[in-house]
N, C-alpha and C positions, 0 to 999 in steps of 0.2 A: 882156228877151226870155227866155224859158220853151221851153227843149227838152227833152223826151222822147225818150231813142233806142230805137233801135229791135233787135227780134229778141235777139242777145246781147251788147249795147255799152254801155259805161258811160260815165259822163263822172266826169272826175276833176280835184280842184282840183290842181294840185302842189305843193309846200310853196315856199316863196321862199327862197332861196339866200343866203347872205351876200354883201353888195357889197364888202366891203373885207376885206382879207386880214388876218392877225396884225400884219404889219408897221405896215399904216397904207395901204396902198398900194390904191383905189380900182379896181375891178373897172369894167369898160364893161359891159353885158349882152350883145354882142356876143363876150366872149370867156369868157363862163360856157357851162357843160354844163349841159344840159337835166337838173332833178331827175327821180330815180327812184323818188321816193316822193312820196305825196299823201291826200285824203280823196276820198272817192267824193259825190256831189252827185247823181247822177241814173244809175237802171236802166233798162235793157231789159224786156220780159218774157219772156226764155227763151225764146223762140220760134228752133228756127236756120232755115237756109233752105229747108228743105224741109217748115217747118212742121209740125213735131216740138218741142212743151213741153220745159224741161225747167228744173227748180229753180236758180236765179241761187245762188251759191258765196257773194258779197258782196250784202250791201246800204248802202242809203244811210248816210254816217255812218261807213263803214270805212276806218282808214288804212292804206291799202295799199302795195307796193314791187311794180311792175312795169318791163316791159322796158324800156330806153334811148330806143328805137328805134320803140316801137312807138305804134300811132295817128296821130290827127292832132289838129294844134292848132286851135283854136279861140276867137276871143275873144267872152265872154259878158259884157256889164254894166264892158267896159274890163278883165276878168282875163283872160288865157291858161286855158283849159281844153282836157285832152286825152279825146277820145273816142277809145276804142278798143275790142278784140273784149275779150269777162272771160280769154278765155283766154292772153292777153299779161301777165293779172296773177301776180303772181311767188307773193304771200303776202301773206297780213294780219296785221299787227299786235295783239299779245296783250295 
C-alpha cells in the first residue's frame, strides 16, 4: 500500500530500538518507549488548511528527531510508521 499525505504531514519510518538490554535481559515491545528519531518516507505538499503553499523544511530521505508524543501510528507493508504534522519535527540530522 502507497500513501501520500496530505497538506503538511509526513510520514516517518522510526528507527528500531534495541530488544535486549546490556545485561542479557530480553525487552517485551510492550514495555519499550516509542523512538524519537527516524527517516522521513513520504511528504505532504505544503499546502496548510487554508490553502496557503508553503516550502516543506524536510524531505524524503531525512533523519529526523521529533516529538515523543506526537502523530499517529500506522502500519504500512507490516512496519509501524508515524504520520504526523512537519511541525512536531524537532530537527534533522546533519
Amino acid at each position: 500500500m502507497k500513501i501520500k499525505p496530505l497538506y503538511d504531514r509526513v510520514i516517518i519510518l522510526p528507527d528500531s530500538e534495541e530488544n535486549m538490554t546490556k545485561s542479557g535481559i530480553v525487552l517485551p515491545s510492550t514495555s519499550q518507549e516509542r523512538p524519537e528519531k527516524g527517516r522521513i518516507v513520504a511528504i505532504g505538499d505544503g499546502t496548510d488548511f487554508d490553502g496557503n503553499k508553503k516550502d516543506m523544511q524536510v524531505k524524503v530521505g531525512d533523519r529526523v528527531i521529533f516529538n515523543k508524543y506526537a502523530g499517529v501510528e500506522l502500519k504500512i507493508e507490516g512496519k509501524t510508521h508515524i504520520v504526523m504534522r512537519e511541525i512536531d519535527i524537532i530537527g534533522v540530522e546533519l
